[in-house]
mmCIF file as Biopython writes it, N, C-alpha, C and O atoms, coordinates in Angstrom:
data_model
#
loop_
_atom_site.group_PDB
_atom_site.id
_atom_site.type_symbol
_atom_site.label_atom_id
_atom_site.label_alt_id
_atom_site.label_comp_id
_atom_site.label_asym_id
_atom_site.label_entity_id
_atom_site.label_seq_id
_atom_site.pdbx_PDB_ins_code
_atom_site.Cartn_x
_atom_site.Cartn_y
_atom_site.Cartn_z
_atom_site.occupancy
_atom_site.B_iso_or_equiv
_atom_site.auth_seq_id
_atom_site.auth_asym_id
_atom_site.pdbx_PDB_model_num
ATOM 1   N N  . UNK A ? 1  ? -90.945  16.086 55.633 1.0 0.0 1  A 1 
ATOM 2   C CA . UNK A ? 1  ? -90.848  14.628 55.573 1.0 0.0 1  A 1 
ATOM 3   C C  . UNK A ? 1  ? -92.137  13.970 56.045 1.0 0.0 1  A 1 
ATOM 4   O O  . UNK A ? 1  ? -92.663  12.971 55.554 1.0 0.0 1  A 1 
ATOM 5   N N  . UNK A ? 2  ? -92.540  14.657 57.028 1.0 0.0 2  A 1 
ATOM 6   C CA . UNK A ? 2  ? -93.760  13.949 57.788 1.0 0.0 2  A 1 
ATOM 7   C C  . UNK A ? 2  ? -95.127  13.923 56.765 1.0 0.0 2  A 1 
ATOM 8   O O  . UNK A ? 2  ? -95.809  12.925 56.533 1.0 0.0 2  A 1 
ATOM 9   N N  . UNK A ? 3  ? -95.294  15.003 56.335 1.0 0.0 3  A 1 
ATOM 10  C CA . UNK A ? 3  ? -96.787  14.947 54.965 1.0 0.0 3  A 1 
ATOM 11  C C  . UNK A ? 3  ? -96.245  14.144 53.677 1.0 0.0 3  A 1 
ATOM 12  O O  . UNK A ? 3  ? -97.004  13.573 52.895 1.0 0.0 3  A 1 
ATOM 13  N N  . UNK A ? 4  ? -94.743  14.168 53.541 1.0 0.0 4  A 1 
ATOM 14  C CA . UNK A ? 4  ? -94.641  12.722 52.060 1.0 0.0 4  A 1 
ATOM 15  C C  . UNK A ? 4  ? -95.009  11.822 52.798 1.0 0.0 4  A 1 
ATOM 16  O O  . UNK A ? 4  ? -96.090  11.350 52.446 1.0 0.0 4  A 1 
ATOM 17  N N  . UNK A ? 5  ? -94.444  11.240 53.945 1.0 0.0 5  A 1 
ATOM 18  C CA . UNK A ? 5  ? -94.327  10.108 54.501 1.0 0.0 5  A 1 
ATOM 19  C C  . UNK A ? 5  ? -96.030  9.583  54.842 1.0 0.0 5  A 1 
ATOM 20  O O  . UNK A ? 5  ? -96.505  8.515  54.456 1.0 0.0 5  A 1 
ATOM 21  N N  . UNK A ? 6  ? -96.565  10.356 55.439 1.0 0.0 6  A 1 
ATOM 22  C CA . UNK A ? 6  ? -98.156  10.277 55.962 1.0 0.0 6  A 1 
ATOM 23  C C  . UNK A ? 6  ? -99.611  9.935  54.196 1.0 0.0 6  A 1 
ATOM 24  O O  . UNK A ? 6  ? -100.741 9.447  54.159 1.0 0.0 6  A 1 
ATOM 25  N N  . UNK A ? 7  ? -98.290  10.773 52.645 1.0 0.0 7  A 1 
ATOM 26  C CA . UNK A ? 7  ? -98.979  10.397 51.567 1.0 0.0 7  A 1 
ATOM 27  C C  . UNK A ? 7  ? -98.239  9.329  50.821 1.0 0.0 7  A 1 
ATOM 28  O O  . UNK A ? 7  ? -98.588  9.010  49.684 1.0 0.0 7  A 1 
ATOM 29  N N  . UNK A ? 8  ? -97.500  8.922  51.267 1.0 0.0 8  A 1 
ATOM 30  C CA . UNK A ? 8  ? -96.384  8.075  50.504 1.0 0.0 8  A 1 
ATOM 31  C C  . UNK A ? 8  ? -97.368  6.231  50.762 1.0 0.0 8  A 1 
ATOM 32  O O  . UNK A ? 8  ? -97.814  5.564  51.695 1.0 0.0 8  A 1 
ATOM 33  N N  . UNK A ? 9  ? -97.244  6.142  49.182 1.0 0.0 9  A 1 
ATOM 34  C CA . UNK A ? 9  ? -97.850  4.640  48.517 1.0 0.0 9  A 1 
ATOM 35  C C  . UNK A ? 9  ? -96.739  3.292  48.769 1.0 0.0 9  A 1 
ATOM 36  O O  . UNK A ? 9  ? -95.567  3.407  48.411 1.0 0.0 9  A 1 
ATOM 37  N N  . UNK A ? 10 ? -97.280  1.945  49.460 1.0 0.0 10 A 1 
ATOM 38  C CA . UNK A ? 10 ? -95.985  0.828  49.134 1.0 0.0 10 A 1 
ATOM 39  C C  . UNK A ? 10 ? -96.186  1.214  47.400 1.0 0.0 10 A 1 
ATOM 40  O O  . UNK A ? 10 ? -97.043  1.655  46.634 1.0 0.0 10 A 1 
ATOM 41  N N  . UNK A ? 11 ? -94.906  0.764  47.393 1.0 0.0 11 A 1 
ATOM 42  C CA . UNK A ? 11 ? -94.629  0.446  45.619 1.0 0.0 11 A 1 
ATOM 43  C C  . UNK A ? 11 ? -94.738  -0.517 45.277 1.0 0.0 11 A 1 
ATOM 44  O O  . UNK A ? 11 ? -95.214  -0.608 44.145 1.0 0.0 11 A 1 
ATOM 45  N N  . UNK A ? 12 ? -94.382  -1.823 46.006 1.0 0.0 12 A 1 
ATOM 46  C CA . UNK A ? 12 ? -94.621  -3.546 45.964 1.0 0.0 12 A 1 
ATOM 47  C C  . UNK A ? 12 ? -95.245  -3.807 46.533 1.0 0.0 12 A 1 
ATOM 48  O O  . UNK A ? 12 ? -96.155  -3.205 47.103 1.0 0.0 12 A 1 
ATOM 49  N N  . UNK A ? 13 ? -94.715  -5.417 46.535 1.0 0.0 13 A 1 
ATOM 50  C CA . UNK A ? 13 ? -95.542  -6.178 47.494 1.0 0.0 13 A 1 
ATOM 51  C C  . UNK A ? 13 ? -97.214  -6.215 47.300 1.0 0.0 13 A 1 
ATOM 52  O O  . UNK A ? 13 ? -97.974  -5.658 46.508 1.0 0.0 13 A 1 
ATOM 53  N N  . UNK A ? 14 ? -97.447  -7.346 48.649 1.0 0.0 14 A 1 
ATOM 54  C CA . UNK A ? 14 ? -99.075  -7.422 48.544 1.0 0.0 14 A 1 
ATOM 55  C C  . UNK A ? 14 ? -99.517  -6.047 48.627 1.0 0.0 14 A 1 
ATOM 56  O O  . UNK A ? 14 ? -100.410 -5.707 47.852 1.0 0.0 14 A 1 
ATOM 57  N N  . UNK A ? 15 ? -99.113  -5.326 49.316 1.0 0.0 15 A 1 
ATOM 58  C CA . UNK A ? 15 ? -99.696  -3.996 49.518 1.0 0.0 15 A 1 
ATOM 59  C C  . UNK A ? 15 ? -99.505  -3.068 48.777 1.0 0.0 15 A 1 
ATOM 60  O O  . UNK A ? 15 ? -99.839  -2.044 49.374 1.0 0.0 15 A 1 
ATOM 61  N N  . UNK A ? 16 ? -99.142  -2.844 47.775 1.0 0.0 16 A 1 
ATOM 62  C CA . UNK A ? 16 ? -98.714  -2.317 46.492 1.0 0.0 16 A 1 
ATOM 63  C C  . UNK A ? 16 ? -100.101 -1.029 46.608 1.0 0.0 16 A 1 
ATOM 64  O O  . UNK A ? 16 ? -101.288 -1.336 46.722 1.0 0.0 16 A 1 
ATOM 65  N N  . UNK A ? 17 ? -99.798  -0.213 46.572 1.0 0.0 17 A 1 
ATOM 66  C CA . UNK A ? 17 ? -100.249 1.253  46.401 1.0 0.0 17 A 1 
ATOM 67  C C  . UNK A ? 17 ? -101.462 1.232  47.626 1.0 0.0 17 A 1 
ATOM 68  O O  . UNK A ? 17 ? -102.643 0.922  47.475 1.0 0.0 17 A 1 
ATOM 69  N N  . UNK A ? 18 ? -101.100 1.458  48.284 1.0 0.0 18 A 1 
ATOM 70  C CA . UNK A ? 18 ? -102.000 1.252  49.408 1.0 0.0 18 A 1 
ATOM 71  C C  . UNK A ? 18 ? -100.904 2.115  50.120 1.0 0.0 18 A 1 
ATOM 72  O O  . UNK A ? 18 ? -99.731  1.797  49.925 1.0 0.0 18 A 1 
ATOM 73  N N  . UNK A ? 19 ? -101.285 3.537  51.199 1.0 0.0 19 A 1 
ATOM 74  C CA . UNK A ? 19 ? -100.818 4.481  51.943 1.0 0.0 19 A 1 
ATOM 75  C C  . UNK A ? 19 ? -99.572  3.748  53.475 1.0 0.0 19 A 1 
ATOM 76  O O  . UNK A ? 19 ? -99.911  2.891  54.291 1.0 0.0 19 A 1 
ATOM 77  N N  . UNK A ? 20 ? -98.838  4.120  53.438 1.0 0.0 20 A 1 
ATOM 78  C CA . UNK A ? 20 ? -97.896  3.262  54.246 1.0 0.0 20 A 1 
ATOM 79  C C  . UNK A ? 20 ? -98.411  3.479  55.726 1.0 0.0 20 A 1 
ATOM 80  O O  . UNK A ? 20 ? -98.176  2.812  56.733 1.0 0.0 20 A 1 
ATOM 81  N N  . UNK A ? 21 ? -99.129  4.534  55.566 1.0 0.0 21 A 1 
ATOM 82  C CA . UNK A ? 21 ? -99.577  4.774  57.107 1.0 0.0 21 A 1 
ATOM 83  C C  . UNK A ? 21 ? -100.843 3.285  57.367 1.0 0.0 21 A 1 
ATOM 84  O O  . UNK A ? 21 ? -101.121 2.721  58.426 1.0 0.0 21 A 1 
ATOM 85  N N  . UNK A ? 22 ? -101.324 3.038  56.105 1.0 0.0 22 A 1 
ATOM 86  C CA . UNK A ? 22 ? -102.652 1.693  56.407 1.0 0.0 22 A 1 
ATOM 87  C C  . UNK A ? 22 ? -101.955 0.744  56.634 1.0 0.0 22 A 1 
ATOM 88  O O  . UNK A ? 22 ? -102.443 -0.086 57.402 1.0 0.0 22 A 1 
ATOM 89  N N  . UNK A ? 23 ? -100.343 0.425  55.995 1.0 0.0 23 A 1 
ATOM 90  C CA . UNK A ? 23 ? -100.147 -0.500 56.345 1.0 0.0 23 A 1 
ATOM 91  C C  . UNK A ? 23 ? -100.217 -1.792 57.628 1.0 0.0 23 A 1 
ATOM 92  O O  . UNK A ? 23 ? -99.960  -1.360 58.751 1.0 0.0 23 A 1 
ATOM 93  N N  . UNK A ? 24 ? -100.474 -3.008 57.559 1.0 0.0 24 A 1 
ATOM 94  C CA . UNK A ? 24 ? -100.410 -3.360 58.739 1.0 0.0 24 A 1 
ATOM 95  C C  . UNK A ? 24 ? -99.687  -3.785 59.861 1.0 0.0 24 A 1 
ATOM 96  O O  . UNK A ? 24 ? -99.030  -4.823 59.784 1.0 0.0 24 A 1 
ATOM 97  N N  . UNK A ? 25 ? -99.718  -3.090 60.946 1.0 0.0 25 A 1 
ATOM 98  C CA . UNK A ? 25 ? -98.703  -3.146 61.765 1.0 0.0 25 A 1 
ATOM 99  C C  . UNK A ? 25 ? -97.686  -4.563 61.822 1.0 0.0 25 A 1 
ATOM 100 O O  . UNK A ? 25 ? -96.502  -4.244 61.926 1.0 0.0 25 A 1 
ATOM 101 N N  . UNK A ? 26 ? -97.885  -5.816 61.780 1.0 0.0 26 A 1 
ATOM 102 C CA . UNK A ? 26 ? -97.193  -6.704 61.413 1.0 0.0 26 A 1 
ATOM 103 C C  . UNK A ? 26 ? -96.385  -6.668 60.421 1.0 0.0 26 A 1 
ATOM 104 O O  . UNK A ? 26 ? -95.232  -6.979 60.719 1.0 0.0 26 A 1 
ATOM 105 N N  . UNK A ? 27 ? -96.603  -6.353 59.153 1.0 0.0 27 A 1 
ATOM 106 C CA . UNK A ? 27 ? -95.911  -5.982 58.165 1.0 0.0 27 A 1 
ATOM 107 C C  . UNK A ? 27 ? -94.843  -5.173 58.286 1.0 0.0 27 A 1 
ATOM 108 O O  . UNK A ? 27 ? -93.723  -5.617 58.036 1.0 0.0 27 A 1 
ATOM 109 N N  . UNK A ? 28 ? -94.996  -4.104 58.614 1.0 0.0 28 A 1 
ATOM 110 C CA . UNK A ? 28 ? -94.283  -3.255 59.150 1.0 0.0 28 A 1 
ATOM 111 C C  . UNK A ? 28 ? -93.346  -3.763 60.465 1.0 0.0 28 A 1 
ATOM 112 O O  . UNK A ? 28 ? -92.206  -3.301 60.416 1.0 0.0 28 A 1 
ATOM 113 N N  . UNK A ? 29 ? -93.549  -4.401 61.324 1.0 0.0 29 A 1 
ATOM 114 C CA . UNK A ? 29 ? -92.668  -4.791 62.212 1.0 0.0 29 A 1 
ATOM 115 C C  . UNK A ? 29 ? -91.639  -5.546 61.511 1.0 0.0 29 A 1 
ATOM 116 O O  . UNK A ? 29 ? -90.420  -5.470 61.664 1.0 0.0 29 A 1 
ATOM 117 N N  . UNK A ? 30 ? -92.450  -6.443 60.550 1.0 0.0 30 A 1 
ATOM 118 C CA . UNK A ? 30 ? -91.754  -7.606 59.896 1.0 0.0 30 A 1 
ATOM 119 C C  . UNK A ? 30 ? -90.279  -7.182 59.052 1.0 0.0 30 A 1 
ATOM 120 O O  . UNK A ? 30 ? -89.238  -7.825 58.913 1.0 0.0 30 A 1 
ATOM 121 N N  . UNK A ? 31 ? -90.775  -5.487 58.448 1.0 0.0 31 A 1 
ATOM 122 C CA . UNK A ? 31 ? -89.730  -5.156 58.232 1.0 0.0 31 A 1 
ATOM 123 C C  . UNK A ? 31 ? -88.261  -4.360 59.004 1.0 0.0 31 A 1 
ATOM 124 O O  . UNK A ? 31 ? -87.145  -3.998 58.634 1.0 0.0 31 A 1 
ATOM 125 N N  . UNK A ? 32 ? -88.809  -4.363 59.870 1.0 0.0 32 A 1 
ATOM 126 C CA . UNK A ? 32 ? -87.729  -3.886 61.038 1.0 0.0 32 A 1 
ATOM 127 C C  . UNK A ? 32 ? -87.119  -5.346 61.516 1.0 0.0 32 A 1 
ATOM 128 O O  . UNK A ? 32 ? -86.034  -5.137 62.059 1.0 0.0 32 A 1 
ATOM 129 N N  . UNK A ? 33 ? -87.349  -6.339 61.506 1.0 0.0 33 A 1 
ATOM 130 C CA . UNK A ? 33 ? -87.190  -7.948 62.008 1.0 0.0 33 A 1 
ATOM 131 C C  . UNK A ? 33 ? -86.208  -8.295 60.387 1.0 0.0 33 A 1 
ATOM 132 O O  . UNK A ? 33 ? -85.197  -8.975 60.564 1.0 0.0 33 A 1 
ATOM 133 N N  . UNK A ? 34 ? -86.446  -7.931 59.185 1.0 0.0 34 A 1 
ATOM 134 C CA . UNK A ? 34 ? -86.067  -8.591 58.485 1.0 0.0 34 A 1 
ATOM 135 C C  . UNK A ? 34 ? -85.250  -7.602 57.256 1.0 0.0 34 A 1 
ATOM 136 O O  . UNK A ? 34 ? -84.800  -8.048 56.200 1.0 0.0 34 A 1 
ATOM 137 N N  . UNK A ? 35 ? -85.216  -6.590 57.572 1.0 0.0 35 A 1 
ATOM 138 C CA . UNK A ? 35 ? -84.451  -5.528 56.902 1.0 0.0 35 A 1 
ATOM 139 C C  . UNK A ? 35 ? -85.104  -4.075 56.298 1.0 0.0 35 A 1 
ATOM 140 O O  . UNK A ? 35 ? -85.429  -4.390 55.153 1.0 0.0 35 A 1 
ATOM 141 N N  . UNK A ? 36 ? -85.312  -3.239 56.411 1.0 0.0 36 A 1 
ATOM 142 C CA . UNK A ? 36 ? -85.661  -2.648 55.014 1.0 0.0 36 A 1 
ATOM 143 C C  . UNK A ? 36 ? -85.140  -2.144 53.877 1.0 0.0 36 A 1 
ATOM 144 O O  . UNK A ? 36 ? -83.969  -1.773 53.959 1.0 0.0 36 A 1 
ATOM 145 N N  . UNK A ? 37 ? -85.723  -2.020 52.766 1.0 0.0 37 A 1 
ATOM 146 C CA . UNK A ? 37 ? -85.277  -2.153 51.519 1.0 0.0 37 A 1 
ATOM 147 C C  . UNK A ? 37 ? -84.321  -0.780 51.224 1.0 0.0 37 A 1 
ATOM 148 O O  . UNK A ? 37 ? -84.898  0.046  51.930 1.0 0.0 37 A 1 
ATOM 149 N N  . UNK A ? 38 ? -83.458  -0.237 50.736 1.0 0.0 38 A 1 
ATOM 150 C CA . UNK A ? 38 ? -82.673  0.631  50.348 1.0 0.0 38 A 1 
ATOM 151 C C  . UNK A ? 38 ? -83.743  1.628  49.779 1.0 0.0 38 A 1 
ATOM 152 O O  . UNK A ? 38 ? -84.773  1.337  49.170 1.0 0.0 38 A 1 
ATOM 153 N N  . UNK A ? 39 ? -83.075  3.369  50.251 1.0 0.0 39 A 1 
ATOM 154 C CA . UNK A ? 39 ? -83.315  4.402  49.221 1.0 0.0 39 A 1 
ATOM 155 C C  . UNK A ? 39 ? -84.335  5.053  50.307 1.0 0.0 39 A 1 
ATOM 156 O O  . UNK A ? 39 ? -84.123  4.768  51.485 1.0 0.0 39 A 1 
ATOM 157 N N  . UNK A ? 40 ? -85.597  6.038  49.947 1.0 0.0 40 A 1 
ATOM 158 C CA . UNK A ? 40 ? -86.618  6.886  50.633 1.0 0.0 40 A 1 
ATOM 159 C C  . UNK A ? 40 ? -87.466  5.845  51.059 1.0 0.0 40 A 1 
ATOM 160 O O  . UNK A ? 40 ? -87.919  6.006  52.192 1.0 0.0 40 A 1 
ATOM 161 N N  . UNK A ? 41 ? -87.870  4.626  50.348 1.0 0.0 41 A 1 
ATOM 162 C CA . UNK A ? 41 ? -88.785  4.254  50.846 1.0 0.0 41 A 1 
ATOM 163 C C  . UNK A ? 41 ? -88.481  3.323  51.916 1.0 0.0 41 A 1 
ATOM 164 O O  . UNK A ? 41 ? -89.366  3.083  52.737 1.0 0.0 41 A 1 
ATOM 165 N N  . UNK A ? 42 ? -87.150  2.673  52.031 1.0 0.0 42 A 1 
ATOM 166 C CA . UNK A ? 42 ? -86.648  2.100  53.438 1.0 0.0 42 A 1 
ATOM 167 C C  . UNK A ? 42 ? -86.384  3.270  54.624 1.0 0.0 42 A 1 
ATOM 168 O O  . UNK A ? 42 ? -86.151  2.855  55.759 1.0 0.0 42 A 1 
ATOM 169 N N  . UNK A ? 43 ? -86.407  4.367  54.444 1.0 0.0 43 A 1 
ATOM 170 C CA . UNK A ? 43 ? -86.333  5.230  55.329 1.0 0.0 43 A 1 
ATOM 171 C C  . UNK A ? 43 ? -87.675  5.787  55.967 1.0 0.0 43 A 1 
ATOM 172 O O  . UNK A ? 43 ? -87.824  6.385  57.032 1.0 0.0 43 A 1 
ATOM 173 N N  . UNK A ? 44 ? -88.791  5.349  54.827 1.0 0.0 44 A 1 
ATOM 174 C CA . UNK A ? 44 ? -90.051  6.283  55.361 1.0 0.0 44 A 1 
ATOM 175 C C  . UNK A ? 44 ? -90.611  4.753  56.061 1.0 0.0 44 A 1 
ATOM 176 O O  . UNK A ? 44 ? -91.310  4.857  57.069 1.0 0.0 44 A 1 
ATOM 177 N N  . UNK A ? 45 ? -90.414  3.845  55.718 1.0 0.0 45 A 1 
ATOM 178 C CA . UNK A ? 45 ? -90.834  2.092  56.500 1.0 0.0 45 A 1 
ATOM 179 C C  . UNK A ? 45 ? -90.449  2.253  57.703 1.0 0.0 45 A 1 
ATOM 180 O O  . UNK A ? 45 ? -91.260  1.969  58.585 1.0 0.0 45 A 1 
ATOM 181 N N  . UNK A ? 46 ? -89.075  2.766  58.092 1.0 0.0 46 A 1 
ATOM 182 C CA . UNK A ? 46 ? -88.647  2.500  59.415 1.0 0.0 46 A 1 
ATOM 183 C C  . UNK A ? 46 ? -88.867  3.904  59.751 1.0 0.0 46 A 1 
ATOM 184 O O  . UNK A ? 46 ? -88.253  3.853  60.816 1.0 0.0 46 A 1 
ATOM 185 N N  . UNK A ? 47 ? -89.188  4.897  59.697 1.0 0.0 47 A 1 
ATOM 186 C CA . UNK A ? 47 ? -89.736  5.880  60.388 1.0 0.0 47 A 1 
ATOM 187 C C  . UNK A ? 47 ? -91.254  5.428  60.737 1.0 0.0 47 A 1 
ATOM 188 O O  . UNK A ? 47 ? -91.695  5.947  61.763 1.0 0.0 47 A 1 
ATOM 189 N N  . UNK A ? 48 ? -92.157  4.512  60.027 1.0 0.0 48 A 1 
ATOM 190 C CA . UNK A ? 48 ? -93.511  4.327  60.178 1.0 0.0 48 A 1 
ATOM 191 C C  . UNK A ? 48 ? -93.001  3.521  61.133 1.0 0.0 48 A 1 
ATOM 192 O O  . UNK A ? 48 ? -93.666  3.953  62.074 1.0 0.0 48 A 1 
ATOM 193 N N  . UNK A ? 49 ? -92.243  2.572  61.663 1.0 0.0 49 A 1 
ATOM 194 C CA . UNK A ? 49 ? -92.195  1.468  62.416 1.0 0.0 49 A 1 
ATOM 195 C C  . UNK A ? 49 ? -92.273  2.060  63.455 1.0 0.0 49 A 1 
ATOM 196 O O  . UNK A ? 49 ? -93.273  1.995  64.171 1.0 0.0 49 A 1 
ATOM 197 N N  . UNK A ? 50 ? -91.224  2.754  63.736 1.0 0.0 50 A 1 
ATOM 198 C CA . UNK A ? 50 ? -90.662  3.999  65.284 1.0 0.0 50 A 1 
ATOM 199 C C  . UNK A ? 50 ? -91.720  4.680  65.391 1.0 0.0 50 A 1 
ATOM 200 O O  . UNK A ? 50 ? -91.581  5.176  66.509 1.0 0.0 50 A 1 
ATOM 201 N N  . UNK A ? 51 ? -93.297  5.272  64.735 1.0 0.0 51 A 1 
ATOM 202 C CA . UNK A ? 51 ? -94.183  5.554  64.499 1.0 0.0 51 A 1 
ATOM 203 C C  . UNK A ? 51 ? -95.216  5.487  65.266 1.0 0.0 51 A 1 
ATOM 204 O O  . UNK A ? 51 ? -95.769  6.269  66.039 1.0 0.0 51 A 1 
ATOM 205 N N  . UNK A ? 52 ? -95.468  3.936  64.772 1.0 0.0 52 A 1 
ATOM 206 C CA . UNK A ? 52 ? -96.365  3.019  64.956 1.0 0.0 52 A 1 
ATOM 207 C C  . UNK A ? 52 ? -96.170  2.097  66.012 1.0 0.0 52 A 1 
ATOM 208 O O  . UNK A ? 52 ? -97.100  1.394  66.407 1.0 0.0 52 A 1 
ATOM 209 N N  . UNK A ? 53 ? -94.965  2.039  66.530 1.0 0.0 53 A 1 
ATOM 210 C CA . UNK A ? 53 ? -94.472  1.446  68.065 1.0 0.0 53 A 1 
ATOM 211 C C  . UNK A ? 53 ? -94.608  1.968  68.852 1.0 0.0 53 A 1 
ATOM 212 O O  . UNK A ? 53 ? -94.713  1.515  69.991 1.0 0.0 53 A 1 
ATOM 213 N N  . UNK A ? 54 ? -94.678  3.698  68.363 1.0 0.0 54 A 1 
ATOM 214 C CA . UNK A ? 54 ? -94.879  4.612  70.213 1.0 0.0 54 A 1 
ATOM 215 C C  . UNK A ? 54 ? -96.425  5.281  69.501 1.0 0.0 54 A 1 
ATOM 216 O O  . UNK A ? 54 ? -96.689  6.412  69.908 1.0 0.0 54 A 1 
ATOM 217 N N  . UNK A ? 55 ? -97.019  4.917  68.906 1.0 0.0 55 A 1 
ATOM 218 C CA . UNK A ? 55 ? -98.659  5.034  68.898 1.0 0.0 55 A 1 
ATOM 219 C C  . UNK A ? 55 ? -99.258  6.191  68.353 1.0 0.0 55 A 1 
ATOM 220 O O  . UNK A ? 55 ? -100.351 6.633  68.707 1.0 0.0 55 A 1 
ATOM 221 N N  . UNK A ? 56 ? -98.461  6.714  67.410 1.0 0.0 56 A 1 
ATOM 222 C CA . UNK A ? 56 ? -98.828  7.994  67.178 1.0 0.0 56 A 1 
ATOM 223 C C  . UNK A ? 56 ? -99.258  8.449  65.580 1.0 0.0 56 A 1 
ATOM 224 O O  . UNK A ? 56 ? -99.155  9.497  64.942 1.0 0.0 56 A 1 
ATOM 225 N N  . UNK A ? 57 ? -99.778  7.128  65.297 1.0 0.0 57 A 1 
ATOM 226 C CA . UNK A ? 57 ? -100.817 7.703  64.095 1.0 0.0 57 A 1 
ATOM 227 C C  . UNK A ? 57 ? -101.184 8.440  63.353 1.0 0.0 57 A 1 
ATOM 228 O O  . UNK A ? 57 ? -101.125 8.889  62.208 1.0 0.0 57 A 1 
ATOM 229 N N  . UNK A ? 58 ? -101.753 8.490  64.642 1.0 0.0 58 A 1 
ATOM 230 C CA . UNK A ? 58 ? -102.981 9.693  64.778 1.0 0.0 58 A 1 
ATOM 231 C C  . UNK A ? 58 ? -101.986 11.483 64.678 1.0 0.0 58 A 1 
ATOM 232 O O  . UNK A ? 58 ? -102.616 12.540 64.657 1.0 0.0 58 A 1 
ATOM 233 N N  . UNK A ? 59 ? -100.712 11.443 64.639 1.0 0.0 59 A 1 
ATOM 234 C CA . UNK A ? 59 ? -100.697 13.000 64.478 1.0 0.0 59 A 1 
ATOM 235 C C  . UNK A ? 59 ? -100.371 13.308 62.718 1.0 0.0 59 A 1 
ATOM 236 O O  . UNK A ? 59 ? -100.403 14.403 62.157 1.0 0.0 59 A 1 
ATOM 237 N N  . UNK A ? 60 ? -99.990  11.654 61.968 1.0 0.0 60 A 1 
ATOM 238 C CA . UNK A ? 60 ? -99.825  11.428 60.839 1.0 0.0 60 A 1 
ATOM 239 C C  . UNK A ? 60 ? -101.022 11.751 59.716 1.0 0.0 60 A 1 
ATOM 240 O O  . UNK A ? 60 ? -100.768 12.314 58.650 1.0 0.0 60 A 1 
ATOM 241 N N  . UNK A ? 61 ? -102.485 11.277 60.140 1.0 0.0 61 A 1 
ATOM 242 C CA . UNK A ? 61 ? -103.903 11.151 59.780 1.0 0.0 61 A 1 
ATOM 243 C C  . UNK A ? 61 ? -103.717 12.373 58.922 1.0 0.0 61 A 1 
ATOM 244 O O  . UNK A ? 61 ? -103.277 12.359 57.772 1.0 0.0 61 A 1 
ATOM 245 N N  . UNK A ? 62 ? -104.236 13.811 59.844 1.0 0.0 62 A 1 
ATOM 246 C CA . UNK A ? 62 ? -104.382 15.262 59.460 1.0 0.0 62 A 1 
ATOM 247 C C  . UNK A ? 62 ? -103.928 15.449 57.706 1.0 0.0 62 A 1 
ATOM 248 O O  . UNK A ? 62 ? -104.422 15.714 56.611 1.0 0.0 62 A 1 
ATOM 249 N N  . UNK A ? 63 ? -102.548 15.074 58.411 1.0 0.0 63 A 1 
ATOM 250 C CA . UNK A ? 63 ? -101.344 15.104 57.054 1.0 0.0 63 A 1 
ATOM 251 C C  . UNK A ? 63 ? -101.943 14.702 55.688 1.0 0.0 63 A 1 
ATOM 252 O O  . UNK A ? 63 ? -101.588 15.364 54.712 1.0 0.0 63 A 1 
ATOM 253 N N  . UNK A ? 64 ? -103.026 13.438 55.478 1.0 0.0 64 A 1 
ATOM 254 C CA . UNK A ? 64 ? -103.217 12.943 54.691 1.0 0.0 64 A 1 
ATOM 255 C C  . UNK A ? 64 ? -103.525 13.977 53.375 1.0 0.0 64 A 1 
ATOM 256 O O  . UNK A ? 64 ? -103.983 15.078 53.679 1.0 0.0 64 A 1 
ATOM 257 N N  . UNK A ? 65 ? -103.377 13.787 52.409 1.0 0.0 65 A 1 
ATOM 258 C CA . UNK A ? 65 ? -103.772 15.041 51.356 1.0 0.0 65 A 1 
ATOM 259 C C  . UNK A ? 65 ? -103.138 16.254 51.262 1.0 0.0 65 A 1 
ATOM 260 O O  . UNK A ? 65 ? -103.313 17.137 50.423 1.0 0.0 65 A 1 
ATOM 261 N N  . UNK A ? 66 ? -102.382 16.223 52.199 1.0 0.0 66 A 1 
ATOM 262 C CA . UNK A ? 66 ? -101.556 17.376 51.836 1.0 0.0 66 A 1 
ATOM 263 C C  . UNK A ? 66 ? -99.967  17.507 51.006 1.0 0.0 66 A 1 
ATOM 264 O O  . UNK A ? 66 ? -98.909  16.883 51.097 1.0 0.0 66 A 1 
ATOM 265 N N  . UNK A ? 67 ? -100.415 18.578 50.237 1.0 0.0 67 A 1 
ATOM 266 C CA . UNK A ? 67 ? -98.873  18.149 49.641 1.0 0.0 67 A 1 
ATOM 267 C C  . UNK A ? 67 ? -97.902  19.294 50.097 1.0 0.0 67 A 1 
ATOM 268 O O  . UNK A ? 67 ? -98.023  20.506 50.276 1.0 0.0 67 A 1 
ATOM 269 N N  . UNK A ? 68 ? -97.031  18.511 50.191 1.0 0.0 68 A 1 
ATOM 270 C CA . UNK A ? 68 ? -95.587  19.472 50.947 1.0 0.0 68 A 1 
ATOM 271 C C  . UNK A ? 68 ? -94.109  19.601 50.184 1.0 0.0 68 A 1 
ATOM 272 O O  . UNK A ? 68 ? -93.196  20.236 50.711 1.0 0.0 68 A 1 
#
């Protein structure tokens, strides 16, 4: 889960194919404040949130490019 999630693209939105890990942390809060969307990709949003709240990035980075 952790290497899709660390290569996994938004599909919408302003941020539309851009790596969910770049996303910006506001955004991402915004969706924990305001719902997230149904299916894998509301699951890999709020795993980035829980993520990105206890600061850990950085063990996501490595992951980048790899396929799993």
């Amino acid at each position: 889960f952790l290497i899709k999630l660390a290569n996994a693209r938004m599909p919408f939105g302003k941020y539309s194919g851009r790596l969910l890990i770049d996303l910006p942390e506001a955004y991402v809060v915004w969706f924990s404040h305001k719902g997230y969307p149904r299916g894998e990709i509301g699951e890999m949003l709020e795993a980035l949130y829980t993520i990105k709240e206890n600061g850990l990035e950085s063990l996501l980075r490595p992951l980048v490019g790899l396929r799993g």
